[in-house]
C-alpha positions as CSV (number, residue, x, y, z in Angstrom):
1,X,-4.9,-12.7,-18.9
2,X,-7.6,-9.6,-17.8
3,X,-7.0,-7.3,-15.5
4,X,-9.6,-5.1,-13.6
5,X,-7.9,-2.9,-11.3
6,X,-9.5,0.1,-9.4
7,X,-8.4,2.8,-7.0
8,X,-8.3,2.4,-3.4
9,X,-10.5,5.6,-3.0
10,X,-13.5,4.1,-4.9
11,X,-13.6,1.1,-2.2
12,X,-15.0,3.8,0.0
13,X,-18.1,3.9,-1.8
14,X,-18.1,-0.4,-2.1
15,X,-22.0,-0.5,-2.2
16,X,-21.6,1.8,-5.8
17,X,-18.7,-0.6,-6.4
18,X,-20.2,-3.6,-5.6
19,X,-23.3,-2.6,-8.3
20,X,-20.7,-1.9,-10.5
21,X,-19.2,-5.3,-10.7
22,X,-22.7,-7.0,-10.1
23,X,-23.8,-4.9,-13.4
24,X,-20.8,-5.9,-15.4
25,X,-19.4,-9.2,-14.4
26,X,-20.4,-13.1,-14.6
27,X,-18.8,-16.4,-13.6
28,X,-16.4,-17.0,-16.0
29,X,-15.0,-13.5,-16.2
30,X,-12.2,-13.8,-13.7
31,X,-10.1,-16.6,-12.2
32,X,-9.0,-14.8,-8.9
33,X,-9.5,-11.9,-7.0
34,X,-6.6,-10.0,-5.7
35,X,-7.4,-7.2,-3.0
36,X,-4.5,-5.2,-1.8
37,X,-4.7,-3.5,2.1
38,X,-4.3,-1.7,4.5
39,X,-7.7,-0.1,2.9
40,X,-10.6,-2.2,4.5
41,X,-13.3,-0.6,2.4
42,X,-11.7,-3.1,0.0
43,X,-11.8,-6.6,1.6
44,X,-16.1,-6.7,1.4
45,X,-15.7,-5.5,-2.3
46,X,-13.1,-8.1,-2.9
47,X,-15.1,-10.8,-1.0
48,X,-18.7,-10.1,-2.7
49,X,-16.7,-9.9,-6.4
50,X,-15.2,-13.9,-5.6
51,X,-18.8,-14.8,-5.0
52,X,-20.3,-13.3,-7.8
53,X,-17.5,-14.9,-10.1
54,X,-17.3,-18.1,-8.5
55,X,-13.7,-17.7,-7.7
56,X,-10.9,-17.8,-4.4
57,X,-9.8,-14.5,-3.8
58,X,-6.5,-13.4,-2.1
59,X,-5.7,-10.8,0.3
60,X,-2.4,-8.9,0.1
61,X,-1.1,-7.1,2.9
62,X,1.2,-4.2,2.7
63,X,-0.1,-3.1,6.3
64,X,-1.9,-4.3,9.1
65,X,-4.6,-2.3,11.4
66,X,-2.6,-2.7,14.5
67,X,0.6,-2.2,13.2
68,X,1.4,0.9,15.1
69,X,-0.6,0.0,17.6
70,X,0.3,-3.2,19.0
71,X,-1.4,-2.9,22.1
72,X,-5.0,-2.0,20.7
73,X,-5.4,1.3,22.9
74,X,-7.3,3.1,20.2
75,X,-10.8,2.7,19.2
76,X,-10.2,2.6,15.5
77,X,-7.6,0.0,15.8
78,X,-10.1,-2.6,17.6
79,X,-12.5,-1.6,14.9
80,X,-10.3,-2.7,12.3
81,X,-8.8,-5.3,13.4
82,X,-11.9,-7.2,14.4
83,X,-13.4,-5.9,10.4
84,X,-10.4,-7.6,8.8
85,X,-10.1,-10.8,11.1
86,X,-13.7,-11.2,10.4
87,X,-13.4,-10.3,7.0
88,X,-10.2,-12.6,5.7
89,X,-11.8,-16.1,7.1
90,X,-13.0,-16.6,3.6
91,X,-9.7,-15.5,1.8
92,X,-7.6,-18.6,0.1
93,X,-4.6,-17.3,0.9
94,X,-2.6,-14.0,2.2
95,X,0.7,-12.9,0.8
96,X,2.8,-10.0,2.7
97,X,6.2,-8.3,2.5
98,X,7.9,-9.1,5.1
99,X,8.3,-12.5,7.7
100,X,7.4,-9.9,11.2
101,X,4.5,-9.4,9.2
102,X,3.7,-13.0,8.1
103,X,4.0,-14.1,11.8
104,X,1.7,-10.9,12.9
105,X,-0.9,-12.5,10.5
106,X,-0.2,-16.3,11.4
107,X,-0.1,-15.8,14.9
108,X,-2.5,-12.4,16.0
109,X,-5.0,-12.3,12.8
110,X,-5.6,-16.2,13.1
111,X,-5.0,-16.6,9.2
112,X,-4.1,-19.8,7.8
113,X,-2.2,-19.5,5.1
114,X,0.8,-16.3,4.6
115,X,3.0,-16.2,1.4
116,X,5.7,-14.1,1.6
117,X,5.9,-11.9,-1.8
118,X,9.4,-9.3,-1.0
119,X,9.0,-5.7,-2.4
120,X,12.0,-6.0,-5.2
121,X,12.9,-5.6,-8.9
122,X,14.2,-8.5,-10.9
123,X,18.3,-8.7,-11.7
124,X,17.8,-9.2,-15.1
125,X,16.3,-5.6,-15.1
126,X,19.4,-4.4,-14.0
127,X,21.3,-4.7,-17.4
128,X,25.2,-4.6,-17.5
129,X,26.1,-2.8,-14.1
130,X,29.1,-3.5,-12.1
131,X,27.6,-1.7,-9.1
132,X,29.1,1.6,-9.7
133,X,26.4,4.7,-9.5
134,X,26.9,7.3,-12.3
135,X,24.5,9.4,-12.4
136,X,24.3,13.4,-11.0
137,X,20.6,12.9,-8.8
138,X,20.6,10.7,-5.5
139,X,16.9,9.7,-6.2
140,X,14.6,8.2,-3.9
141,X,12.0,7.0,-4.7
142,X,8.9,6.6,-2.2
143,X,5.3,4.5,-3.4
144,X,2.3,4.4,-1.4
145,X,0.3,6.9,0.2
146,X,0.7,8.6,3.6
147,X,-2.2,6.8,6.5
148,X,-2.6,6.5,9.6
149,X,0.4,7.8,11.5
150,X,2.5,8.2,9.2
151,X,3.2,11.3,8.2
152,X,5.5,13.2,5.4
153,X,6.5,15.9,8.4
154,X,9.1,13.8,9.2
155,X,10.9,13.8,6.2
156,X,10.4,17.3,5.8
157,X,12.3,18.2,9.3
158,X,15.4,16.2,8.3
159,X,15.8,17.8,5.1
160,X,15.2,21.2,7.4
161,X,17.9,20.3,9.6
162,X,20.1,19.0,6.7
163,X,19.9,22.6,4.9
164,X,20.2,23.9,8.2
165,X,23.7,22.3,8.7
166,X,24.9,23.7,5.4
167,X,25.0,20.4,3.0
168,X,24.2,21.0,-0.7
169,X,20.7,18.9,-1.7
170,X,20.7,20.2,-5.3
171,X,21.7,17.0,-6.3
172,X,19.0,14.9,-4.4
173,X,15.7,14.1,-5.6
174,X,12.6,12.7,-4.9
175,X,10.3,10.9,-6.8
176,X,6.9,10.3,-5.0
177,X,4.1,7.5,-6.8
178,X,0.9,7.4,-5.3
179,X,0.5,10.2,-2.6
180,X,-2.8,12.6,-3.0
181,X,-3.0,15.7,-4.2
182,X,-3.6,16.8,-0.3
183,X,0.0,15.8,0.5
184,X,1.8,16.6,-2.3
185,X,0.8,20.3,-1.7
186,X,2.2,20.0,1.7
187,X,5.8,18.9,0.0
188,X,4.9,21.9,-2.5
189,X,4.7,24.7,0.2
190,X,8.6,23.3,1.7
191,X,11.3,25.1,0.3
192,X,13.4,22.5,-0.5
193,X,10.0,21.1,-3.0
194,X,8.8,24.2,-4.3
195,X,11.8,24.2,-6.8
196,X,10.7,20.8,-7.9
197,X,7.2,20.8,-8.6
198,X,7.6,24.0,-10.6
């Protein structure tokens, strides 16, 4: 099968995007359309590319608009919510990661249809292990990018206080897929990072 993938950032230019795909694309070039959120610049792209190639497209939820915001006191929040309600009624289906969020879409977003899809690995990958870690790093590993309220400063005050209280994080390390260059050079100015992405 073809893939087509692009950023999340280009969705914020969809009318270039939409050109793009109108210049490039016929029926018969694709069987479904997958469109991945929170980013709504995405779900008018995703829904004017399944019309173009005569096919169902699917929206999959990592986030939701109101999500930290269950009440709807913020402007933006309304906004987006209303976008994506309005937006999904043509989807064939939704997936999402998790059942709260599965219910949230059933139940607040009026959607029909919510497959759960769990963020995991498969345990064939795993190869011969019998659980016990040998290795000289703790990683952790973090994907996605930083939106909305959430924020990297966090992180960076428990590490603070960590150091602070005198344990030893030479052994601990992060591995970060997806950020922007903005917020990777707000790890790089922390002293714990700036070791690391030397």
């Amino acid at each position: 099968w073809r893939f087509l993938g692009y950023p999340h950032n280009w969705c914020l230019k969809s009318r270039i995007l939409r050109r793009h795909i109108a210049k490039r694309f016929k029926r018969g070039d694709a069987d479904l359309v997958i469109v991945s959120v929170p980013q709504p610049g995405s779900l008018p792209v995703a829904r004017f590319a399944a019309k173009r190639l005569g096919v169902p497209w699917v929206v999959d939820f990592r986030d939701i608009p109101d999500e930290l915001d269950l009440n709807h006191e913020e402007a933006i929040t309304r906004r987006e919510f209303a976008f994506t309600v309005g937006q999904c009624k043509e989807a064939a289906f939704a997936v999402t990661v998790s059942k709260p969020l599965k219910l949230a879409l059933l139940e607040r977003y009026g959607l029909k249809d919510v497959q759960i899809v769990y963020n995991g690995y498969e345990g064939s990958y795993r190869g011969n292990s019998d659980g016990v870690l040998r290795t000289k790093n703790f990683n952790i590993l973090y994907t996605g990018v930083f939106v909305g309220g959430r924020d990297p400063e966090l992180l960076l005050c428990a590490l603070d206080n960590l150091i602070e209280q005198g344990f030893d994080l030479n052994g601990v390390r992060f591995v970060f897929v997806g950020i922007s260059s903005e917020t990777a050079k707000r790890f790089e100015r922390h002293n714990f990072f700036c070791q690391q992405f030397k």
